[in-house]
BAMARZA-673833 format. One line per 3 residues: their letters; for each residue x, y, z of N, C-alpha, C. Coordinates in Angstrom, 2 decimals, decimal comma, padded with zeros to 5 digits. Example, Ala and Ser with C-alpha at 12.3 -4.5 7.8 and 13.67 -1.06 7.14 Angstrom:
2
as = 013,19:-005,69:007,80:012,30:-004,50:007,80:013,20:-003,30:007,80; 012,85:-002,25:007,08:013,67:-001,06:007,14:012,90:000,03:007,87
***
This chain:
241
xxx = 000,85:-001,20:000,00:000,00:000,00:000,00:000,88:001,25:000,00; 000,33:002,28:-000,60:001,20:003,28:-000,78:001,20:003,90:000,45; 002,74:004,92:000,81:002,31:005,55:001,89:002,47:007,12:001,60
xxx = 002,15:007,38:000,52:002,34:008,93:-000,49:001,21:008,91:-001,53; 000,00:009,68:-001,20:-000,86:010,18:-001,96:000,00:010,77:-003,03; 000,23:010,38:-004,24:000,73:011,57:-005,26:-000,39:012,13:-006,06
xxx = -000,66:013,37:-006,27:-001,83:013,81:-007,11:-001,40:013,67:-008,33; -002,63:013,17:-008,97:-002,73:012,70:-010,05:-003,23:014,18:-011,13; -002,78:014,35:-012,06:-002,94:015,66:-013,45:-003,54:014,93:-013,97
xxx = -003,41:013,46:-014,98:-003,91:013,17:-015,91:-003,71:011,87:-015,62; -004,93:010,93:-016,11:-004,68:009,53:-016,14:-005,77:008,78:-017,58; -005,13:008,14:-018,47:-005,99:007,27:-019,84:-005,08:006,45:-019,51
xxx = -005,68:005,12:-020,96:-005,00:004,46:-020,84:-003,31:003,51:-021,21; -002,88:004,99:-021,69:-001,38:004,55:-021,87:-000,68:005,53:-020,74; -000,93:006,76:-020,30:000,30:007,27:-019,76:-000,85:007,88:-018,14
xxx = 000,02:007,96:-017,07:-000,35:008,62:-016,03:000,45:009,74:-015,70; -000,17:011,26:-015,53:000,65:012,26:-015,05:000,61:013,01:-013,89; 001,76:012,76:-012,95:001,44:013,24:-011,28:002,03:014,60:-011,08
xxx = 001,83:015,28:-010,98:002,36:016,42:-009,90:003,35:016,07:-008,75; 004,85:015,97:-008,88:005,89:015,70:-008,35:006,47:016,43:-007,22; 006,28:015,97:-006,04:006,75:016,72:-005,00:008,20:017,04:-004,76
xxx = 008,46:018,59:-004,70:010,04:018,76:-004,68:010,81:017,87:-003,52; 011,90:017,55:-003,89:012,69:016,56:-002,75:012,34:015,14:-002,76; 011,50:014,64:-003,40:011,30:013,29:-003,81:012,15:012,88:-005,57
xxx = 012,81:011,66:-005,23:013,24:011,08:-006,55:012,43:010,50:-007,52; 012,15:010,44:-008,55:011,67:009,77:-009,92:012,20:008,14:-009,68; 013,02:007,51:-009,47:013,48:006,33:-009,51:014,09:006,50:-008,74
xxx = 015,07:004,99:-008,33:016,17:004,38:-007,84:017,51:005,14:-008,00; 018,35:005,37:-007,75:019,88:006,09:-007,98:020,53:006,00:-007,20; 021,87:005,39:-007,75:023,37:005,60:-007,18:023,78:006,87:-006,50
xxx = 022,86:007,54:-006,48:023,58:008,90:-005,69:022,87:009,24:-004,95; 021,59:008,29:-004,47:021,11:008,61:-003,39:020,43:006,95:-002,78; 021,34:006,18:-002,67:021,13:004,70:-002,65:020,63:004,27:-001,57
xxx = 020,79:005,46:-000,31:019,96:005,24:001,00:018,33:005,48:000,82; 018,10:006,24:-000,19:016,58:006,73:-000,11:015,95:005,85:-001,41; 014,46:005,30:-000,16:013,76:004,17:-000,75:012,46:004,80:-001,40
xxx = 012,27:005,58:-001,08:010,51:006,50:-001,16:010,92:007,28:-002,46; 010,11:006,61:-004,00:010,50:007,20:-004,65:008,90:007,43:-005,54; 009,03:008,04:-006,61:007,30:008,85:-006,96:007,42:006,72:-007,83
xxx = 007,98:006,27:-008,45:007,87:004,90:-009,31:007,24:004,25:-008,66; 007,72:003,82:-007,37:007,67:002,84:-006,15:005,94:003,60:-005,39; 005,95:004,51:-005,33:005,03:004,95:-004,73:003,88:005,58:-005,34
xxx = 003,74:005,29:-006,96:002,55:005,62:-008,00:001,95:004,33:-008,27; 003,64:003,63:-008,25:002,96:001,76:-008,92:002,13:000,75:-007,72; 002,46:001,43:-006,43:001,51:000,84:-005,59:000,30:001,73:-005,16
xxx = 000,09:002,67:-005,75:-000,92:003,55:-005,41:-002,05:003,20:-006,38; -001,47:002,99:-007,64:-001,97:002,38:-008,78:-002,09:001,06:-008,94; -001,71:-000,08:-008,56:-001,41:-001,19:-008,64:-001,27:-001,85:-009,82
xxx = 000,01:-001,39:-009,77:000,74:-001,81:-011,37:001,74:-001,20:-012,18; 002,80:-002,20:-013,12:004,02:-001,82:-012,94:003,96:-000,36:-013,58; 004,51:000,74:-013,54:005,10:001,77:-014,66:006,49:001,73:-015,25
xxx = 006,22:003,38:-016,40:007,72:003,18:-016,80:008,02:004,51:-016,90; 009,06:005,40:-016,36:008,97:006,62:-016,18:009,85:007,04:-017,95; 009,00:008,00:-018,12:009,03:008,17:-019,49:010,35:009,17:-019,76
xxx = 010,49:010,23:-018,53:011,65:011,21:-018,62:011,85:011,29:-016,93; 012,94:012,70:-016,69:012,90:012,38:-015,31:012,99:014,03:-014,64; 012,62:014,59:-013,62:013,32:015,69:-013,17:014,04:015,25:-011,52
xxx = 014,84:016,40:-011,63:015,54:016,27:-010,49:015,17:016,40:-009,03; 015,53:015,49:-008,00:015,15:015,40:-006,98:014,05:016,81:-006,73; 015,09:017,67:-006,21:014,43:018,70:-005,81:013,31:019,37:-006,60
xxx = 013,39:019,14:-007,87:012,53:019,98:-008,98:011,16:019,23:-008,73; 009,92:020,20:-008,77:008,14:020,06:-008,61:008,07:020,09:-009,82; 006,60:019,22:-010,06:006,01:019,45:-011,42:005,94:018,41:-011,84
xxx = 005,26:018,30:-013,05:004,97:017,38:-014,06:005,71:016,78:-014,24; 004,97:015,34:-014,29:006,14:014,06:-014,85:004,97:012,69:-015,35; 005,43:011,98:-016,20:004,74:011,50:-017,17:005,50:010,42:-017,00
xxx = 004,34:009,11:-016,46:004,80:007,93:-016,86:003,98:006,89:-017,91; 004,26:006,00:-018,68:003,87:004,93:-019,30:003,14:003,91:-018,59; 002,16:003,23:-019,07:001,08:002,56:-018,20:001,77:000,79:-018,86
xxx = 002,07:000,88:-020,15:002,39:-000,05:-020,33:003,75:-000,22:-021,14; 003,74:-001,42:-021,92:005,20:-001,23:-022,94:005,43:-000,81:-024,14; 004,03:-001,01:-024,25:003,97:-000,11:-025,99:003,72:001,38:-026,08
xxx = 002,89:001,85:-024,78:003,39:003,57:-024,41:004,52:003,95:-024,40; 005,19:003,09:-023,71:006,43:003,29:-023,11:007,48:003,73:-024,72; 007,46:002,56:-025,26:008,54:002,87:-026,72:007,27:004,10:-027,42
xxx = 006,11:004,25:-027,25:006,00:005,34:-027,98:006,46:006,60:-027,87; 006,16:007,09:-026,62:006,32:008,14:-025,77:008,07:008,54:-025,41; 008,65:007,17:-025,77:010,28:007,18:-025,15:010,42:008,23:-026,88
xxx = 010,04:007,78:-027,60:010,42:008,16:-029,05:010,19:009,82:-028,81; 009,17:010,53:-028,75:008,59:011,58:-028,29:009,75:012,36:-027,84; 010,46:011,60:-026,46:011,17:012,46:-025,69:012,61:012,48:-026,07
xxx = 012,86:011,46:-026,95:013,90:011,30:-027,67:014,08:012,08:-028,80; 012,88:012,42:-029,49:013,06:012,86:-030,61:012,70:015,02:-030,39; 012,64:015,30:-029,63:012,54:016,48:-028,86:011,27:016,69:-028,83
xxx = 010,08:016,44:-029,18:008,88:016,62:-029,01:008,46:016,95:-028,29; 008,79:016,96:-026,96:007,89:017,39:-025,29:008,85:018,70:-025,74; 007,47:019,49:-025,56:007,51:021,04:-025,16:007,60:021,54:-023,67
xxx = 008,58:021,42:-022,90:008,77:022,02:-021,57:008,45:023,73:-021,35; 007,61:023,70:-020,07:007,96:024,82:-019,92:008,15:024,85:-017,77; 009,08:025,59:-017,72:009,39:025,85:-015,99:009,17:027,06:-015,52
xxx = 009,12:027,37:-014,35:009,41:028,54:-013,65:010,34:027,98:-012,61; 011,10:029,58:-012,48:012,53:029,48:-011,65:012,95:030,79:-011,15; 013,44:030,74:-010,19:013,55:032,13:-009,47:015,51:031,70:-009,46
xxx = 015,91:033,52:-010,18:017,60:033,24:-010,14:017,84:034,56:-009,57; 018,96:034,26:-009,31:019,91:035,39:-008,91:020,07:036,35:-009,91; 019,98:038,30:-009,47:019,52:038,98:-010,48:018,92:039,26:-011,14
xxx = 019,22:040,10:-012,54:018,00:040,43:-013,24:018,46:040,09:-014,68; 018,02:039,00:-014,94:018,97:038,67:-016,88:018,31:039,69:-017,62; 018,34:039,76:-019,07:017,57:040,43:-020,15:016,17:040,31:-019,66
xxx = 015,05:040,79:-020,67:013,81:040,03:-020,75:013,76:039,11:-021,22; 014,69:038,58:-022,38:014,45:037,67:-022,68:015,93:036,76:-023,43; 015,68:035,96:-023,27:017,20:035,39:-024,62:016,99:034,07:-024,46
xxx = 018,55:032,75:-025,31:018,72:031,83:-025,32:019,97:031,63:-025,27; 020,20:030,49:-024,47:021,56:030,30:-023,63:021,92:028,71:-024,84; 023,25:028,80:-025,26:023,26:028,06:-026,63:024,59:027,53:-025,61
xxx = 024,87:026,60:-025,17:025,97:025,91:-024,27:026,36:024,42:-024,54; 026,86:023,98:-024,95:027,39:022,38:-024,86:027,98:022,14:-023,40; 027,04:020,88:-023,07:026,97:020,82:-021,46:027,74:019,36:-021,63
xxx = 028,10:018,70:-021,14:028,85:017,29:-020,63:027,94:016,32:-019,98; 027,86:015,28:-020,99:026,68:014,11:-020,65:026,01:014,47:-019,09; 027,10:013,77:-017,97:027,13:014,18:-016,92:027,84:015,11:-016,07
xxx = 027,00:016,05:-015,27:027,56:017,13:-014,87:028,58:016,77:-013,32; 027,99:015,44:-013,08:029,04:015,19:-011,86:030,59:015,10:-012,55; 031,04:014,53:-013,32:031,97:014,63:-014,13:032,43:015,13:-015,04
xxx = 032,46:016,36:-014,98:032,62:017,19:-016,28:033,75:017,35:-017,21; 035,32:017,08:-016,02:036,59:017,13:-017,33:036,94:015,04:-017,23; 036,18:014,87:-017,43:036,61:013,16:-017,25:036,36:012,87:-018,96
xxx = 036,72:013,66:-019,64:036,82:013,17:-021,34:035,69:013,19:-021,68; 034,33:013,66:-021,74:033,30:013,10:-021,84:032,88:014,24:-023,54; 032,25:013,78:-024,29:031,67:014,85:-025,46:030,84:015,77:-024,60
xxx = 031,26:017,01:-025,26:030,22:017,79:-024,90:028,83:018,14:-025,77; 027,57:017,64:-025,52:026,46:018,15:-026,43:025,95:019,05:-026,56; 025,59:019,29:-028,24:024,34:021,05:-027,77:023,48:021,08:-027,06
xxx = 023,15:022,03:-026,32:022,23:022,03:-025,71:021,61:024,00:-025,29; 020,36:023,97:-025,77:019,51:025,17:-026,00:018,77:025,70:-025,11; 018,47:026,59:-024,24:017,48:026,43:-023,46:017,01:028,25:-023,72
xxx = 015,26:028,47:-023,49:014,95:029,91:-023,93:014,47:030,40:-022,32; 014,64:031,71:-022,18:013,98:031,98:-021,27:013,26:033,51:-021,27; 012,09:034,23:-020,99:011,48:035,14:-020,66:011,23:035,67:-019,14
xxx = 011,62:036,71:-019,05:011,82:037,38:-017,61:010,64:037,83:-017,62; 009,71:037,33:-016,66:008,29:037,78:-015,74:008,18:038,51:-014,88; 009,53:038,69:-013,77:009,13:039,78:-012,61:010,17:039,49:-012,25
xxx = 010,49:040,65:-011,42:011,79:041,34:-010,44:011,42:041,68:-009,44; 012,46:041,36:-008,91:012,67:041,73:-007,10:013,42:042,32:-006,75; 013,28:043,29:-005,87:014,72:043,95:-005,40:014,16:043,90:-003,54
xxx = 015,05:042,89:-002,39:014,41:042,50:-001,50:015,51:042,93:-000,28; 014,45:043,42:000,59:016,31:044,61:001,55:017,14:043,36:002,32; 017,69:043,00:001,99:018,90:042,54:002,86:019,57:042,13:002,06
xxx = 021,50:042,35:002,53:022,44:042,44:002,20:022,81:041,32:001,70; 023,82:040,47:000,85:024,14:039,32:000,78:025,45:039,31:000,32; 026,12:040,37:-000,81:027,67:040,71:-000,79:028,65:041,63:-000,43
xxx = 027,97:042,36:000,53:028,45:043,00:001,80:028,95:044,26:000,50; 028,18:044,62:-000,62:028,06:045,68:-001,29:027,30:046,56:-001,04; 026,17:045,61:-001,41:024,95:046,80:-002,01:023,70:046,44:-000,30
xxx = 023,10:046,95:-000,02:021,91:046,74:001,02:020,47:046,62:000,67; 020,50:045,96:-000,53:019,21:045,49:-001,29:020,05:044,28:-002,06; 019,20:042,89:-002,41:019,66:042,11:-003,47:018,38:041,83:-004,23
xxx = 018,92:041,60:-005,54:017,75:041,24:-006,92:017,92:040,62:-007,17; 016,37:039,92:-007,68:015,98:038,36:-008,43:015,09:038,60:-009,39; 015,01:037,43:-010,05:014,13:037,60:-011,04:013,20:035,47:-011,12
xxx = 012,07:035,93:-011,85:010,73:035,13:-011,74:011,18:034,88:-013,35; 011,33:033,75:-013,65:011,90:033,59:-015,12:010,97:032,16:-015,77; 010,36:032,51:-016,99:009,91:030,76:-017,47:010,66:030,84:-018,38
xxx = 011,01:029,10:-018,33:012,02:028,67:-019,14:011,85:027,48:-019,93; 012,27:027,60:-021,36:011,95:026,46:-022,00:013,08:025,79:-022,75; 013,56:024,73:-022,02:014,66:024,23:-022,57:014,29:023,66:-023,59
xxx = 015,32:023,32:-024,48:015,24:022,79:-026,08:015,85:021,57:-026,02; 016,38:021,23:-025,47:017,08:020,14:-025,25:016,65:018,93:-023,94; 017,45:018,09:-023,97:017,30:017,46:-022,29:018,52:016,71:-021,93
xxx = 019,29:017,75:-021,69:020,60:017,64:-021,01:020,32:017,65:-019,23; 021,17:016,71:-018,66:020,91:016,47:-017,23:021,63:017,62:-016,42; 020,32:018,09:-015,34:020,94:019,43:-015,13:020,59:021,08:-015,89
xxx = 020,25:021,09:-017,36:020,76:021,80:-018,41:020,28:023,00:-017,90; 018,97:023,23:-017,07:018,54:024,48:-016,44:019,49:025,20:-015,91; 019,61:024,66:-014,67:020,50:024,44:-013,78:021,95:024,86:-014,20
xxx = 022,31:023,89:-014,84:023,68:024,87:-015,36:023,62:026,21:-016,19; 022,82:025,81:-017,18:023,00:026,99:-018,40:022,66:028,55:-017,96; 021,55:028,55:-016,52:021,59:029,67:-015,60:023,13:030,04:-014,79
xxx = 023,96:029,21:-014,44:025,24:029,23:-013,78:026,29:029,79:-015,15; 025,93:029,60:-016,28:026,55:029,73:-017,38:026,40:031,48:-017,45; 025,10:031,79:-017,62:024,90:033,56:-017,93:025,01:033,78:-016,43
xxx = 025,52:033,56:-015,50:025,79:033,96:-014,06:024,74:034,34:-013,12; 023,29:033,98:-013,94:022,10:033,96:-013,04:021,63:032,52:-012,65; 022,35:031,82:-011,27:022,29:030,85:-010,88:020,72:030,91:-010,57
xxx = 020,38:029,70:-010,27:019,07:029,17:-009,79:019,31:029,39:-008,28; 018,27:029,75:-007,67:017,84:030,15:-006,22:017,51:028,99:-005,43; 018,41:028,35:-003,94:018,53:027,14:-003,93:019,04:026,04:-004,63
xxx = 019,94:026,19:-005,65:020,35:025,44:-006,29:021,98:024,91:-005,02; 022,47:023,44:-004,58:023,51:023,37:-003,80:024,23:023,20:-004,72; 024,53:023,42:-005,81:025,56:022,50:-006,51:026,00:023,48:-007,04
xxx = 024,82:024,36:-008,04:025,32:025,36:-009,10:025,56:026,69:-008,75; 024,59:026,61:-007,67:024,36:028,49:-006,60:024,92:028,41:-006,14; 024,49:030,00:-005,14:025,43:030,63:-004,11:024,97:030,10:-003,05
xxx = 025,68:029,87:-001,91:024,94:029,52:-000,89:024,66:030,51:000,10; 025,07:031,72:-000,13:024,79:032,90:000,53:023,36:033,66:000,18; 023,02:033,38:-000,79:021,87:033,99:-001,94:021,03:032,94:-001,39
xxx = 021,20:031,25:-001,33:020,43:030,19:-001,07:019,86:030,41:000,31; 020,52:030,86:001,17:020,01:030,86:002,54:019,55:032,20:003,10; 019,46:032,82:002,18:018,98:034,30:002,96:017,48:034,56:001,73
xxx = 017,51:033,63:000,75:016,02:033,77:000,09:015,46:033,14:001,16; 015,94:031,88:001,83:015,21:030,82:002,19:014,39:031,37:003,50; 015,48:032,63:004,06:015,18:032,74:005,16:013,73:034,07:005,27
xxx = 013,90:034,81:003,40:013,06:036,07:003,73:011,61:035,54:003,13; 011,62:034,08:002,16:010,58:033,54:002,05:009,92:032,80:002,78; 010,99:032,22:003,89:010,50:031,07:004,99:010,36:029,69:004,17
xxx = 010,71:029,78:003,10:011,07:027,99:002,48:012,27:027,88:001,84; 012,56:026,58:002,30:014,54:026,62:001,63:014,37:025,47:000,51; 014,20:025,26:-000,59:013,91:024,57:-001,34:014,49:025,33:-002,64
xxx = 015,00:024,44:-004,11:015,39:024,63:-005,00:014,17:025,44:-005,89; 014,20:026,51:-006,65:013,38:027,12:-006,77:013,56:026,83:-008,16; 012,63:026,01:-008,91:012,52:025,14:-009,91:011,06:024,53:-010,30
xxx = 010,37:024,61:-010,71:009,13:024,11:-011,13:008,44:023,67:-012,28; 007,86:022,40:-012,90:008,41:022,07:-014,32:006,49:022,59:-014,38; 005,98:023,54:-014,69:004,52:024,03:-014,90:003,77:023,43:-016,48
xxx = 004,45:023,19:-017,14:003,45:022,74:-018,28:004,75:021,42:-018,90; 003,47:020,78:-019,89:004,46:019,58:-020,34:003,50:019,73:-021,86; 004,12:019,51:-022,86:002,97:019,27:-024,23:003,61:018,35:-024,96
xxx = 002,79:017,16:-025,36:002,80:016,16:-025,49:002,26:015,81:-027,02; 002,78:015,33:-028,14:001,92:014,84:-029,05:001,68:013,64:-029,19; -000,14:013,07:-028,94:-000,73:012,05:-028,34:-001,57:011,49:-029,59
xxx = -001,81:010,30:-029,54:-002,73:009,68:-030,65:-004,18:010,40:-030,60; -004,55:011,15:-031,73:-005,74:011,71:-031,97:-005,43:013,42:-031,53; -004,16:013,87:-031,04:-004,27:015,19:-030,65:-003,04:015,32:-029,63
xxx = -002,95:016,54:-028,81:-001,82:016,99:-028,14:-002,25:016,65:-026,62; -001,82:015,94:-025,60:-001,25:016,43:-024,49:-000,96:017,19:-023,22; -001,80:017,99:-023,21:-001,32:019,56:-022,38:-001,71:019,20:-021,02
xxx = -000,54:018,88:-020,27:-000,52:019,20:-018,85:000,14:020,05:-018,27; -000,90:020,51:-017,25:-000,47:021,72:-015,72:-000,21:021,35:-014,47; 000,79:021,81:-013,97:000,93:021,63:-012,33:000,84:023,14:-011,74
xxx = 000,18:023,46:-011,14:000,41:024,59:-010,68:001,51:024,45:-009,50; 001,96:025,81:-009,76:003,03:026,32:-008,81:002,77:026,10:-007,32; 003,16:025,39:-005,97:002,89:025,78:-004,78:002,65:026,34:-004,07
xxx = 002,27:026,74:-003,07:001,73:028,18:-001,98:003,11:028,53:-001,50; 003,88:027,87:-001,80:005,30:028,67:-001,81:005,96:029,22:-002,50; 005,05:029,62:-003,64:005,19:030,48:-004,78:004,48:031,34:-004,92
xxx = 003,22:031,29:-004,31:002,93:032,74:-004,29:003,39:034,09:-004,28; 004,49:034,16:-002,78:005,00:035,97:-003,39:005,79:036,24:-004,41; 006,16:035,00:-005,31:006,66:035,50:-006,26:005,27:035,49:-007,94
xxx = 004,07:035,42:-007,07:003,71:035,07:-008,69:002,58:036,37:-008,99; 001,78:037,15:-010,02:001,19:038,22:-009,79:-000,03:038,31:-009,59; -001,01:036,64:-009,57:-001,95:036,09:-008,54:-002,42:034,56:-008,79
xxx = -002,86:034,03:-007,74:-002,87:033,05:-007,05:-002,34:032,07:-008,32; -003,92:032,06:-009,13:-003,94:031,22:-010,39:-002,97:031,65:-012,06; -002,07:032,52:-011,35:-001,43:032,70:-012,45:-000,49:031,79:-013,21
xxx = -000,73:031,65:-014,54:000,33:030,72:-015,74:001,14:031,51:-016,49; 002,46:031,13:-016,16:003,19:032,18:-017,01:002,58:032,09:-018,80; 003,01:032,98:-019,15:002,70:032,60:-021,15:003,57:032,10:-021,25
xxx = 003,26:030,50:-021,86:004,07:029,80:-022,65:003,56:029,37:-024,28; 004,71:028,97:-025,12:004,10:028,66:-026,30:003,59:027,96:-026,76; 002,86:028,02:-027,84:001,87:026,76:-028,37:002,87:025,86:-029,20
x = 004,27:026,20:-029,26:004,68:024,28:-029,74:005,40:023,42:-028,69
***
C-alpha cells in the first residue's frame, strides 16, 4: 500500500501524469542509494501496477512528470522524448535580473558530476522570458543593502541532465537554492526572507503529441510560490509548440 498520496494531473489508458513533490526522486539512484521513497515505487503501488517513467526531473525539482502505463506507451512516448517533441515549460527564481528575454546556446557534458573526465560535450539550447523582479532589503555581498531576483519561465530545447540548472550558472544567473550550481549565501537568505529553503525550480506545463491530438498538462506552482507570482492562479505565457 502506498504511503504517499501523489496527485494525479492526468490519467488514460497509456500514460499517467502526477504532480511531483520537490525533494522526492523519480526512480532508484546511485547517488542517493539510501533513499527508498521514490514517486515509481510509490505511483505503482498507489496504482497497482508496474510503470515506466518516461523522462525524469531532479530530486528537488516540482512538477509534471509523465509515466507509461504499459510497454507499448512506453517505446512510444520514449520516441517523443527522444526525438525532442515534449515542449517544456518551468518557472525558476535566479539570482539577479537577466535580459527580458534570450537563449543560452551551451554544450553541457553528458554528466555534470563529471565534467573534465573526457566526456563529449552536447548542444544544448534552453529559452527563457523574464516575468518579474525583485529587489528584496537585505544584504548578501556585503556591497549593495538590497539584493535582486528575477521570476523567469524557461523552455529548454534540449534534455541535457541538469541543463537548467547549469545553463543559468553559465549567464551567471544561478538558480535560487540550487547546492551544486548556486550561491549559498543567496540560497540561505532567500530561504530565510521567504521562509522555504527549497530549490526554486518548477516544471509548470508539459505538451505532449498524443494519438488523436496533443497532451497539455499543468501543475500549478505551490503556496510557496505565491510571493513571487502576480496572482494566485497565475500561468506564465508559454508557447503553443
Amino acid at each position: 500500500m502506498s504511503s504517499i498520496e501523489l496527485r494525479l494531473l492526468h490519467l488514460d489508458t497509456d500514460v499517467v501524469a502526477v504532480d511531483k513533490p520537490a525533494g522526492m526522486l523519480v526512480h532508484p539512484s546511485r547517488l542517493d542509494a539510501q533513499e527508498n521513497v521514490t514517486v515509481l515505487a510509490e505511483l505503482q503501488a498507489q496504482l497497482g501496477q508496474v510503470l515506466y517513467p518516461l523522462h525524469r526531473l531532479d530530486k528537488a525539482t516540482s512538477g509534471v512528470l509523465v509515466l507509461a502505463r504499459h510497454a507499448e506507451a512506453a517505446r512510444h512516448y520514449g520516441r517523443v522524448f527522444r526525438d525532442g517533441l515534449a515542449a517544456k515549460h518551468y518557472l525558476a527564481l535566479v539570482r539577479g535580473w537577466p535580459a527580458e528575454q534570450g537563449r543560452i546556446e551551451q554544450p553541457l557534458a553528458r554528466d555534470p558530476e563529471r565534467p573534465s573526465a573526457g566526456q563529449p560535450h552536447l548542444d544544448a539550447r534552453t529559452d527563457w522570458q523574464r516575468l518579474a523582479t525583485f529587489e528584496w532589503p537585505f544584504p548578501v555581498d556585503g556591497r549593495h543593502p538590497t539584493s535582486r531576483y528575477a521570476l523567469v519561465g524557461v523552455q529548454p530545447l534540449s534534455g541535457r541532465r541538469h541543463q537548467i540548472r547549469r545553463h543559468f550558472k553559465h549567464i551567471a544567473h544561478p538558480l535560487v537554492g540550487d547546492s551544486t550550481h548556486g550561491k549559498g549565501a543567496h540560497n540561505r537568505a532567500v530561504a530565510q526572507w521567504l521562509g522555504t529553503a527549497r530549490l526554486w525550480l518548477h516544471a509548470g506545463q508539459l505538451r505532449l503529441p498524443a494519438p488523436g491530438g496533443v497532451l497539455d498538462l499543468h501543475a500549478p506552482a505551490g503556496p510557496e510560490w505565491a510571493p513571487l507570482l502576480p496572482a494566485p492562479e497565475w500561468r506564465p505565457p508559454c508557447s503553443a509548440t
